[in-house]
Structures are given as C-alpha cells and as structure tokens.
N, C-alpha and C positions, 0 to 999 in steps of 0.2 A: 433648584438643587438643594439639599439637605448641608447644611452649614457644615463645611469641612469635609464633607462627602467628595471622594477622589474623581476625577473621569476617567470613566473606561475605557481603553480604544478592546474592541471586539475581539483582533486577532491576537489579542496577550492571553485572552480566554481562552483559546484554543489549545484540548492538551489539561487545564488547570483541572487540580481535583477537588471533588465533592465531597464535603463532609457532614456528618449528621449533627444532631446538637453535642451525642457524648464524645465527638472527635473518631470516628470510625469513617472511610469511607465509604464513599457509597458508587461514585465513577468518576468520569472526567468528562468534562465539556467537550463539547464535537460542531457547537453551532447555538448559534442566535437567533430566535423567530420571532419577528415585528412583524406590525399591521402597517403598511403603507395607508396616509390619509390624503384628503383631498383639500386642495386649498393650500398648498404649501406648507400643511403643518408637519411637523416631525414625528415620525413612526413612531407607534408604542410598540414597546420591546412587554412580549407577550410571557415569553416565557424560556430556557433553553434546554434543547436536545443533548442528552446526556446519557452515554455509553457507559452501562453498568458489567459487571466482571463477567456476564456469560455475554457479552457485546450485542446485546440488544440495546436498542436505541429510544430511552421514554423521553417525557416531557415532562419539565420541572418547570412549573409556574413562576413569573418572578413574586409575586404574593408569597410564597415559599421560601425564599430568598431572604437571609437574615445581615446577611455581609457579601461582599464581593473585595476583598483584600487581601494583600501579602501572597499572593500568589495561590490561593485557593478561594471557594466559595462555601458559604455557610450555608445549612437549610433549617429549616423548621423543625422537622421529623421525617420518615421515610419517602422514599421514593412510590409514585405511581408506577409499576412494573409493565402498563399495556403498551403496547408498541406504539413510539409514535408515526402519524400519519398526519404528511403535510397537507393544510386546508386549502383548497383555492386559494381564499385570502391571506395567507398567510406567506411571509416571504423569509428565505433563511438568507442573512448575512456574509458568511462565509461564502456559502454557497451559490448564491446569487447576486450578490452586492459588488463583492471586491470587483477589481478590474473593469467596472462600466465604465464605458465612457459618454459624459456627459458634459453638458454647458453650463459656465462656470459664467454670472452675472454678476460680479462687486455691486453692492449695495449699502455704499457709503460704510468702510469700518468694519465690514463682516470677515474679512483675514487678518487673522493673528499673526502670521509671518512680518519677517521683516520685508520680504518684497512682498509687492503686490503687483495686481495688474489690472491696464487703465481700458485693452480692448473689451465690451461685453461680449458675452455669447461665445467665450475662447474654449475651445474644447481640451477637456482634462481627462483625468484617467482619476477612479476612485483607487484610492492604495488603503485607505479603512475607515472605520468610523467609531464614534465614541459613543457610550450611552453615559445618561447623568440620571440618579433619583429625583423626582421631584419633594419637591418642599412639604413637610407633613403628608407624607402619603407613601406608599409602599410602591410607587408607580414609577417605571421608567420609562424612557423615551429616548430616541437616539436625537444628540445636538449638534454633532461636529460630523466632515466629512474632511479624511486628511486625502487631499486629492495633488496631481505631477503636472503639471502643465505640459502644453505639447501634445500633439498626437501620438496614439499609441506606436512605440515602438521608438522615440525617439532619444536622443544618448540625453542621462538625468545629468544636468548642470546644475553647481550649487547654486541654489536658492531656487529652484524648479517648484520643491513642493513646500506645499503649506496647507493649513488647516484653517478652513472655512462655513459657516452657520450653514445649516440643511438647505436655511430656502434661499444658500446664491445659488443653488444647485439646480437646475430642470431635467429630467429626463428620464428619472431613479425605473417611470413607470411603463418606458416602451421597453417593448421584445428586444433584444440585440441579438445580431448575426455576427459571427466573430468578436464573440467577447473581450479574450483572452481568458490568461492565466497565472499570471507570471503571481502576481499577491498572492494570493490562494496556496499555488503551489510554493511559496514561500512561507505561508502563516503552516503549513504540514511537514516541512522539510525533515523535523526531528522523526516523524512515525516513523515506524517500521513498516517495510511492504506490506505485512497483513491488516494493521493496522489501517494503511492509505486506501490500500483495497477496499476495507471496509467504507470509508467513506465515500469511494468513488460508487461503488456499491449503491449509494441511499442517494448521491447527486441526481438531475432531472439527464437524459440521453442527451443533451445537449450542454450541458456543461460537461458531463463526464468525457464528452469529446475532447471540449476544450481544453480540459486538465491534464487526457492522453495526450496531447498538442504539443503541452507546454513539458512533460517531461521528456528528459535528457531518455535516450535510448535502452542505457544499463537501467537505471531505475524504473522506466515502463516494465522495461521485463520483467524485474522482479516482481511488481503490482498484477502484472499481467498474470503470472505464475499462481497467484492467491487469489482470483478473482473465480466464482462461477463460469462456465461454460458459455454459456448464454452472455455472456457479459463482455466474455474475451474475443469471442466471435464480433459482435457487436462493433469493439473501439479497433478490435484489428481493419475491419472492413472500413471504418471512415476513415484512414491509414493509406496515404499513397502507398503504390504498392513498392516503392524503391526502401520506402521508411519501414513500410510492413517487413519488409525480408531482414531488413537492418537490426529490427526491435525482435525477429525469430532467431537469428546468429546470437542475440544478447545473451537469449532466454537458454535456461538446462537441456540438452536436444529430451530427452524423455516429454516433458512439457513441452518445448515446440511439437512435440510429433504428437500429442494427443492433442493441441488445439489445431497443428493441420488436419485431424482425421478429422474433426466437425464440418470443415470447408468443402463445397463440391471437387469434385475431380480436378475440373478445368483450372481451376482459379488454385488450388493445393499445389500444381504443375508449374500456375504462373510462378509463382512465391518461391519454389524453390529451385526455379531455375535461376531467378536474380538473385539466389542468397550465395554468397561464395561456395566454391565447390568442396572443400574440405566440411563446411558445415553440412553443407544441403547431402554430402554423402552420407555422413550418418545418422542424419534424420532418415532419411530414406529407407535406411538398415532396420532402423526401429518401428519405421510403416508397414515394413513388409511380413510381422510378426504379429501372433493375436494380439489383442489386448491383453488380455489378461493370461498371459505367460512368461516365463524369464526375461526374455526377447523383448516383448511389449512394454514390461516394467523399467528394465535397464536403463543405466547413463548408459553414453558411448564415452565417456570421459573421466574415469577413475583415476587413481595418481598409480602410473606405471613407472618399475625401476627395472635397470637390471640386475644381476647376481652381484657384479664387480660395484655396484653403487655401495657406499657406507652408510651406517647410520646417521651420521650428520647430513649426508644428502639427504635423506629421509623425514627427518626433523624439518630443514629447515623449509620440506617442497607442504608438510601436514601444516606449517605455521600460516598458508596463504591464508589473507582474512574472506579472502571469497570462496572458500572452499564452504562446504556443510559442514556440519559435525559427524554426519554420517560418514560421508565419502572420509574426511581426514581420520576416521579411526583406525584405517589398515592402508597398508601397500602392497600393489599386485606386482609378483616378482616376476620378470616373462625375459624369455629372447628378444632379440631388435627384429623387425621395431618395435616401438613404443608406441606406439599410437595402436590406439584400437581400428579393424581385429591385428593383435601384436602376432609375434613369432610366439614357438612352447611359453606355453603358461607352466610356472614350475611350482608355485606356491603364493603364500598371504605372509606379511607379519603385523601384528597388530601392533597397536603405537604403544600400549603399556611394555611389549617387548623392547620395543626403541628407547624408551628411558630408563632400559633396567643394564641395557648395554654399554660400552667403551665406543663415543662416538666413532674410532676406526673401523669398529664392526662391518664384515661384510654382510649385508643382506644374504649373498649363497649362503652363509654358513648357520644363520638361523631360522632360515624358510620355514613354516608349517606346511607341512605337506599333508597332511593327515584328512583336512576336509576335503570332502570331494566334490568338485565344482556343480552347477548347475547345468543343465542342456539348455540352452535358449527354447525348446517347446516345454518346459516344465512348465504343468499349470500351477496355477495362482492355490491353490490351497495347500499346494505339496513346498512351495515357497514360503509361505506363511510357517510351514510342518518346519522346515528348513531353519530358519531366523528362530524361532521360539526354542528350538531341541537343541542348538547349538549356543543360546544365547548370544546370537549375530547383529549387529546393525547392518550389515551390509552383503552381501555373496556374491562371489564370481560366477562368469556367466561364459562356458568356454565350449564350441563348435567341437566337432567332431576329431578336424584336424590338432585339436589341442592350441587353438588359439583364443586367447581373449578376447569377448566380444564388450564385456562391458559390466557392469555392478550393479544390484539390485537394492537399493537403499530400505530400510523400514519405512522412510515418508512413506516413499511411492506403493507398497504395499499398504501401507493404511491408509491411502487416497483412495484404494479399490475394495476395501474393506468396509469402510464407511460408508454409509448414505448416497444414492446420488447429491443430491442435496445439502448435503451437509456444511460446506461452504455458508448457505444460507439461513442456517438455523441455529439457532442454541447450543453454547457445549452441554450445556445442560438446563432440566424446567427451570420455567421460572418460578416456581411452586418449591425450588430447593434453595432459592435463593432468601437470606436473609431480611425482613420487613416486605413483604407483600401486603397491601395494604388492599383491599376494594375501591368501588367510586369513580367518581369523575376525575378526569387528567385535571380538571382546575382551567381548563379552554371555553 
C-alpha cells in the first residue's frame, strides 16, 4: 500500500461523487468491479461503475483514479460515456459480494478485531470489504473482508464482527442460493426510489430478487413504482403471493393497477382477492377503464374535504410527507363521503389559495367552481389539452352522477406521453453531455 494511503472499505463509495481534475463533477459511484484470482490471491479492483447526470452507467478505470478521499473521488480527465457492460470475468462488489456467506479459516494473526475465533471453517457473513493501493503503482486490490460471525440471520452480539485478510476467507467463487441482502440494502438506504430503481435495474435477476426480499414493503413499492415493466413483473412474481398483495396496497392504486394489467388474468384475480378489500376495490375501478383515459390515469386517492372543513384542516392533511407534490397542490371539495367515489363533487382549492387565507376559512366559501371536471372516458390527448390550457398539475375526475372518482396527476400523464421505454434510456444523448471522449473504456 502507498505510505499513508488510507483503506477503503467499498460501501463508503457508494453514493460518493466524481470529480474531474478542474473540480466539476462528473457522477457518483454506484459500484466496484474486481477480477477474482486464483490461488487465494486478492481481487484487482478493475475499475468503478459510475452513474453520470443522464444515469447512464460507464466505467472508470482505476488507472484513472487520482485520489479516493474525504468523501469524493478524483480522476484524471473525462469520463468514457459507453455504457458499461459486466464481463464474465468480472465481479461487482456491491452488487455481488456484500452478504455472502462464506468460511472463515484464522490463519495465525489474520483478525484485527479484538475477539477472534479459534473454530476453522466457522461460517460468516460478508458485511464489506476494503481496497488498498498498491506500492508505486496505480494498482488496487481488495485486502480486507469485514465479515459477522454466525450464520446468517443470527441476533449481532458485540464483538460478532471483525475484519479479516482475503485469504482467511474461502468461497468468494461459488454460486449462492439465498444470498441475502440486508448490507447491500443497507450500503443504498439514502437513495431515493428512482435512484434504487436504478440500480436494482442493472443488478443480475438474481440478486435483484434478493434485494426485493430484503426491502421492507413501503419502500419496495416505491422502487417498484420506478422500475420498467418488464422488471416489475419480474420481482413481483418471485414475491409469495401473501407478500405480493401487501407490497400492491403499499404501491399508488394507479401503479398497482397498471402493473396488474401486465399479469395474466388468473394470477391478477389471485392478488387481488388477498389484497384487502378497500384497496383491491379501487384498483379494480381503475382496471375496468382504458388505459389511456381519465379513468385509466387516475389516483383513487386524492386529499378529499368537505365544505364545513377549514383551512387549517387543509394545510395540515397537504403537509403529509407521503403525499406527491402533485396530489398536495389542490383539495377536492365533495359531500360525505370522503372516500372515493365521494358524495357531489362541489369544487377544487388550490394550496396557493390556503395560504393566502385566515386559517378559519371554510373551504365552502372559497371553492373554485369554475373548472369543469373530467369524464373518466376522457381520452389521453384531451387530458393532456386539460393540464396545459388550465396550467393544472392535477384534475378531477367526476362520473356522471357527480361523484368523485379520483385525480389525474401530470406524472401519470407523462408516464404515457413518454417513450415505452423511457424508464430505460437516457433523459438525454449522450452526445449532449459534457467531455465525451472516444476509445477504449481502459478494460
């Protein structure tokens, strides 16, 4: 190692941003790719996978690599802009490392912890690993593995883990069935769902299992909600189906009800006959609508008042931090009930009107009445006509009888605007992006 060169453990990388040499960045680290060797030696760390501002995913050489400190990393000059593409040989850390479990051989002196232990062959659980520079050379290698004692799943007692040389380690190189997750999905906890998305996105079908596994139900949803089609279909179906119904009540009914229409018939029936029945009714409501019209686009769950509500109820139902920004910009004012479809739909007020008001204010007495709601068969271009002439985030969506069925957000309008695909590609070329460079990734 390079005299006074720090050690890295991986998962502090995760997240850390990229910088060029004039201090501009350039993305954020997303992952580590080493070459596993043979003979017990330790991986060369090849190079890392690094998510630039349109979240395409290149390869920065560690050759490239000027610094790795203080919470960012340094490069050379510009990024390679081709997309990268995992080799055979080639293993990502994050992605494939954390949470193995393997056998853990003391080798006279190879843990640095203060306990140690005296069985060989105890099986552990990886929780990270470290790379170090080598000595006059621009080369890295991973040296340390910080591994839990105990089989996985077991309660961590102080002094459980410690950090031990690559070769007490055997196993790095078999397949595993039931990974886990729990590191992993620890070293991403800060992303944001689109963000997690993303990388569950570029994970192999078989961790991306394990990762939907290991998150908590609200947060698959949201991931779920950002992910491809193809993707969502995918991690739903390796989902007992008690868990799949659970992680469909999490998700916005609009999104559950377009990742049910991808599913056959039969299996759409099973899901939401186990999903409680206040949810699985209003998924239902939004099945039984094109796609692409009021109906099809809609929540079933906008923030409804009634007339006799104040603005302060109002205020304080827009301040949920779960809500959208779209949905908390207006209140749909209706008869009881409240729940969608409500009693007369009577009007909208928007939130700039709630703070220009005396919190007593009654909602009756400031209603906008003026726009005129949506038909649930409104097609998609005349909704689109809607939101843009009115400068709207949002529009009501109200039956025949005059009842509220539900809200049509600008997302969900530009989910169907967009690309199929769009999920999966560029916000923009990469030909618009800043240093595109030609050549070899440097692999």
């Amino acid at each position: 190692m390079v005299a006074g060169a720090p050690r890295v453990f991986v998962s502090h990388l995760s997240g850390v941003a990229v910088f060029d040499p004039n201090g501009d960045q350039v993305g954020r680290v997303r992952d580590v790719v080493v070459m596993l060797r043979v003979g017990g030696r330790p991986p060369r760390v090849l190079g890392l996978v690094v998510e630039v501002v349109s979240r395409r995913r290149t390869f920065l050489p560690m050759t490239r690599v000027t610094g790795v400190e203080s919470g960012q990393v340094i490069t050379t000059g510009v990024l390679n802009m081709r997309r990268f593409e995992q080799r055979p040989t080639e293993t990502l850390v994050l992605g494939e490392l954390l949470d193995r479990r393997l056998r853990w051989v003391p080798q006279g002196g190879g843990a640095t912890s203060s306990t140690t232990g005296e069985d060989a062959g105890e099986e552990v659980t990886v929780l990270d690993v470290s790379m170090v520079q080598l000595p006059a050379r621009r080369d890295w290698e991973i040296d340390k593995v910080f591994i839990r004692r105990g089989k996985s799943g077991a309660l961590r007692r102080k002094g459980e883990a410690l950090t031990v040389d690559w070769s007490a380690v055997t196993g790095f190189r078999l397949a595993e069935d039931g990974q886990g997750a729990e590191n992993l999905v620890a070293t991403f906890e800060q992303l944001r769902p689109a963000d997690l998305a993303n990388v569950l996105h570029h994970l192999s079908p078989k961790r991306r299992g394990e990762v939907a596994a290991a998150l908590d139900d609200d947060r698959l949803a949201d991931v779920l909600e950002e992910l491809p089609d193809d993707d969502q279909v995918e991690i739903l179906s390796k989902l007992k189906e008690e868990r799949a119904a659970d992680v469909l009540e999490a998700m916005d009914p609009d999104d559950a009800a377009d990742l049910l229409a991808e599913l056959p018939a039969d299996e759409q029936e099973r899901l939401l006959t186990l999903m409680q029945p206040q949810d699985a009714a209003g998924v239902r409501r939004l099945l039984s609508y094109e796609e692409r019209t009021a109906g099809g686009l809609m929540t079933t769950e906008p923030i409804v008042l009634r007339p006799d509500a104040t603005v302060a109820d109002a205020l304080a139902r827009i301040r949920n931090p779960d809500l959208s920004p779209a949905l908390a910009a207006q209140i749909y004012v209706c008869r009881p009930p409240d729940e969608t479809p409500t009693g007369k739909y009577l009007g909208l007020v928007h939130f700039q009107r709630l703070l220009r008001d005396p919190p007593f204010t009654l909602l009756g007495s400031i209603v906008d009445t003026d726009l005129q709601p949506l038909a649930p068969d409104t097609a998609l271009p005349s909704v689109t006509s809607f939101l843009a002439t009115y400068n709207m985030i949002s529009a009501p969506v109200v039956d025949e009888s005059g009842s509220l069925l539900g809200a049509v957000t600008v997302d969900d309008v530009l989910d169907h605007l967009l690309p199929e695909d769009w999920r999966e590609t560029e916000l923009r070329d990469a030909e618009h992006l800043r240093g595109v460079p030609g050549g070899s990734d440097g692999r």
